[in-house]
C-alpha positions in Angstrom: 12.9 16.7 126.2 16.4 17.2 124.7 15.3 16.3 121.2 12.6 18.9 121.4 14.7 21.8 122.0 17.3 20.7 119.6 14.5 20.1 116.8 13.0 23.5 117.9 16.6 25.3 117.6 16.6 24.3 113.9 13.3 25.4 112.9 14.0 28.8 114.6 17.2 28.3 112.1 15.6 27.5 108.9 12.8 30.5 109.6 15.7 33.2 109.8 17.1 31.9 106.9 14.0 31.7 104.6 13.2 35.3 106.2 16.9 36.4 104.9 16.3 34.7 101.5 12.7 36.7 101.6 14.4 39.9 101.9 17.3 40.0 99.5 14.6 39.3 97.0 12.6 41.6 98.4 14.6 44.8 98.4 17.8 43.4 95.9 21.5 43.3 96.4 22.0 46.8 95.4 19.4 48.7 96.4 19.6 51.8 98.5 19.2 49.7 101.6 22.2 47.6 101.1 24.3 50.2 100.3 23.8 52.3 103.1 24.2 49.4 105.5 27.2 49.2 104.3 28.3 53.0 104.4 27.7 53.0 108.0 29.6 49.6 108.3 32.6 51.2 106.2 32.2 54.2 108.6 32.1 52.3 111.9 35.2 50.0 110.8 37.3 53.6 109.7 36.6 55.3 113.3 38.0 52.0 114.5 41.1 52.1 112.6 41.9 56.2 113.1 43.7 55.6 116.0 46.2 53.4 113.9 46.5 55.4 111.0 47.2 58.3 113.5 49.6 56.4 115.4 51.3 55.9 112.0 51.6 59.5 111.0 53.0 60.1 114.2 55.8 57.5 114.4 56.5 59.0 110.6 56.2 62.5 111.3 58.7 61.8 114.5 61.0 59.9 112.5 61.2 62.7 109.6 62.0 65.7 112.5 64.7 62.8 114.1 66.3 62.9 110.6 66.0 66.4 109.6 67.9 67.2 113.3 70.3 64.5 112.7 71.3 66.2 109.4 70.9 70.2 111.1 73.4 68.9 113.7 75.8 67.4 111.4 75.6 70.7 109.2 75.8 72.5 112.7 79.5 70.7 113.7 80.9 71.0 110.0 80.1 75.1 109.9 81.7 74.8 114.0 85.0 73.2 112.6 85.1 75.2 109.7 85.0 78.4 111.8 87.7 77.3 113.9 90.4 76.6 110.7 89.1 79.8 109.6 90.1 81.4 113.3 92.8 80.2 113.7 94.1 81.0 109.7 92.9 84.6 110.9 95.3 85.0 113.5 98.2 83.4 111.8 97.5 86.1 109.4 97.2 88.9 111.9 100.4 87.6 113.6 102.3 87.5 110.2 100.8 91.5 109.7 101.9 92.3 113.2 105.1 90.9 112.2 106.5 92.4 109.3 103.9 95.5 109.1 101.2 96.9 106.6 101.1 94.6 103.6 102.8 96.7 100.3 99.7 97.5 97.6 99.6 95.6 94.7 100.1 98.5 92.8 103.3 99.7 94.4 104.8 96.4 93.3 104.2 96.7 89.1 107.8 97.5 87.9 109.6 97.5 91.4 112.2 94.9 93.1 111.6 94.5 96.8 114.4 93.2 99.1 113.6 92.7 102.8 115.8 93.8 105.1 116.7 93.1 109.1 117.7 95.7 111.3 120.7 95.0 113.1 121.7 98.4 114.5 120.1 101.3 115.9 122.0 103.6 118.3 120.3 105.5 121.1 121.8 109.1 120.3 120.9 108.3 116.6 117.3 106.5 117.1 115.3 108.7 115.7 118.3 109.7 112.4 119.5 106.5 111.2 119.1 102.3 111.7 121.4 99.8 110.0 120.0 97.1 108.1 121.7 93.6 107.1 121.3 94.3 102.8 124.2 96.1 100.9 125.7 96.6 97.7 126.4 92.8 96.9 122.3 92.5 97.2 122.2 95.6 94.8 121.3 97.8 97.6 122.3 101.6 96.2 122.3 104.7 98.0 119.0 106.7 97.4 116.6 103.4 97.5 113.7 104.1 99.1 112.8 102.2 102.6 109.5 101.0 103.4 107.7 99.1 106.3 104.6 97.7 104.8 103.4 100.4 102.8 104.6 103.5 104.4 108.0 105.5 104.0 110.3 105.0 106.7 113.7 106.5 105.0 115.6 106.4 102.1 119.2 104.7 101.6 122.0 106.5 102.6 125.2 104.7 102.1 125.3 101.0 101.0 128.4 98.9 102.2 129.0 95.3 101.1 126.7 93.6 103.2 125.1 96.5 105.2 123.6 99.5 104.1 122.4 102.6 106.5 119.2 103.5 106.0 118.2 107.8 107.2 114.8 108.0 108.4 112.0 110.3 108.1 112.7 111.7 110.9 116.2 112.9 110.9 116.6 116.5 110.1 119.2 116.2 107.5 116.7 114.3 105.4 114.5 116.7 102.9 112.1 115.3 100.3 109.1 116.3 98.8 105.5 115.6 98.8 102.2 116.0 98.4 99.0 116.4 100.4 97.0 114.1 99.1 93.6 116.0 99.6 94.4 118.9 98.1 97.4 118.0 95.6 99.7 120.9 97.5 103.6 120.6 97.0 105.8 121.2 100.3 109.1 119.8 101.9 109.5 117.6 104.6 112.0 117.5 107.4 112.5 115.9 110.5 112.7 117.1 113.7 115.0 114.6 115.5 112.4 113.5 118.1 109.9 111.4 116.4 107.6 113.4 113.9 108.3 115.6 110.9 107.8 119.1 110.2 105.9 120.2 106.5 106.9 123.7 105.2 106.5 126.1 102.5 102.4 125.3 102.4 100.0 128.0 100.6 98.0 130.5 104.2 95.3 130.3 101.5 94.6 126.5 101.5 94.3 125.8 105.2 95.0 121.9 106.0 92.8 120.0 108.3 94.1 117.7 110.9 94.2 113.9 109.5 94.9 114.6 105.8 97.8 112.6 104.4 100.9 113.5 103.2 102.7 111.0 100.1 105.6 111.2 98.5 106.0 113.4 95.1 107.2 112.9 91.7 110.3 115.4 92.2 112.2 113.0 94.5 114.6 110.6 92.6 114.5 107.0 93.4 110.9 106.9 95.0 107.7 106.2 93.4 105.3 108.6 93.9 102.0 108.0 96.2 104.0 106.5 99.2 102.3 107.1 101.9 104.4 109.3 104.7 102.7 110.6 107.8 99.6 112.7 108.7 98.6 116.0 109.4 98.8 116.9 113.0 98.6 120.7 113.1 99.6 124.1 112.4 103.0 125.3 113.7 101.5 128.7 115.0 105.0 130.4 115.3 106.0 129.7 111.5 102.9 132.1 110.3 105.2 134.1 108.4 105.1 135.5 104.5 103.0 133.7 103.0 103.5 130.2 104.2 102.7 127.9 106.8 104.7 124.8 108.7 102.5 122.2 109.8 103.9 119.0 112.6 103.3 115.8 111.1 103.2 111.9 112.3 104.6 109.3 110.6 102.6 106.4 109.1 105.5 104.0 109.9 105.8 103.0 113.8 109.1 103.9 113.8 109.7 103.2 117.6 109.0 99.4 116.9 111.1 99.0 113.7 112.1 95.0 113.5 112.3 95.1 109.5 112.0 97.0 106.1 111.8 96.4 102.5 114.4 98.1 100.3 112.5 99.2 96.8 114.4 99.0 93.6 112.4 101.5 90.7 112.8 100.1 87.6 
């Protein structure tokens, strides 16, 4: 019984495979039979690997954005860090300006000496007239110089010992210099008025002056350059309307309350 299924098993064999045989010489290797059997094959085996090649571009794609944030968060601490140095640079600065006042232009340094200059003296009953200052004649300090803190006038010399000199401020009455509104190129005196600000005379009625224009230093005062800036227009002294000029009050540029330094000019 065993050796009749076994002897029936291969001639159900050798049929199949004379029937196979039949049909590749039937229809041929390449014929359009074969070649779409194996189209759909191709097709079934690709929808079987999509989920890998998927799975790839993924893991990739995840990979890439891991990078590209590693690198955004590196560029992220440097610009951090740098911003800090640059702060804190920033507020040295600032300090260094608070310090020693209103950096002098370039252009007020071409052909003048500077000499810095402590303050070592100011006397109450004199605050607003006169400060002494630790520069003198043996540091070529000469009487006339003008004084500056930062870029704005704060006096002239007026007398230069060995090693000190006294400088007269802006603000002291017995000080008179001319300048110049700068907006409208108008000549007048200036004289202080013992008590913190400055009084302008001898200005044209017909070329009213507006409130914030600035007033600089003129050619016709020995010693100083011209274009120093001086103070600012405040307002009209109504009881000086007389003839045919007018007085207007003026504030100094220079913080003179809070005077720690200066810088002594030498025109060449």
């Amino acid at each position: 019984m065993r050796g009749r299924k076994f002897s029936e098993f291969w001639q159900l064999g050798i049929a199949l495979v004379a029937f196979s045989v039949l049909l590749m010489a039937t229809i041929g290797y390449n014929s359009e039979f074969d070649l779409r059997a194996r189209d759909s094959f191709y097709r079934a085996v690709r929808y079987l690997e999509l989920p890998a090649v998927v799975l790839k571009d993924v893991a990739g794609g995840v990979l890439l954005v891991s990078e590209e944030k590693r690198l955004l968060l590196e560029t992220i601490d440097s610009l951090q860090r740098e911003n800090v140095a640059l702060r804190v640079q920033l507020n040295n600065l600032q300090s260094l300006k608070e310090l020693n006042g209103p950096a002098m232009p370039t252009a007020f340094k071409a052909g003048v000496n500077t000499l810095k200059a402590r303050i070592i003296y100011r006397h109450p009953g004199w605050w607003w007239r006169y400060i002494s200052v630790d520069r003198g004649g043996a540091d070529g300090v000469k009487r006339g110089m003008p004084v500056l803190s930062g870029k704005y006038v704060v006096g002239r010399v007026f007398l230069a010992e060995d090693r000190t000199s006294i400088v007269e401020l802006i603000t002291s009455p017995d000080l008179r210099m001319p300048v110049v509104v700068e907006e409208t190129r108008d000549i007048g005196v200036l004289s202080g008025n013992g008590k913190g600000k400055m009084v302008l005379s001898y200005m044209p009625k017909d070329v009213p002056l507006q409130q914030g224009m600035k007033v600089v230093s003129a050619f016709a005062m020995d010693n100083f350059l011209p274009g120093l800036l001086v103070g600012t227009i405040e307002g009209i002294q109504e009881e000086s309307n007389e003839d045919d000029f007018r007085s207007y009050d003026i504030k100094p540029s220079a913080d003179l309350s809070q005077l720690r330094s200066v810088t002594i000019l030498e025109v060449m």
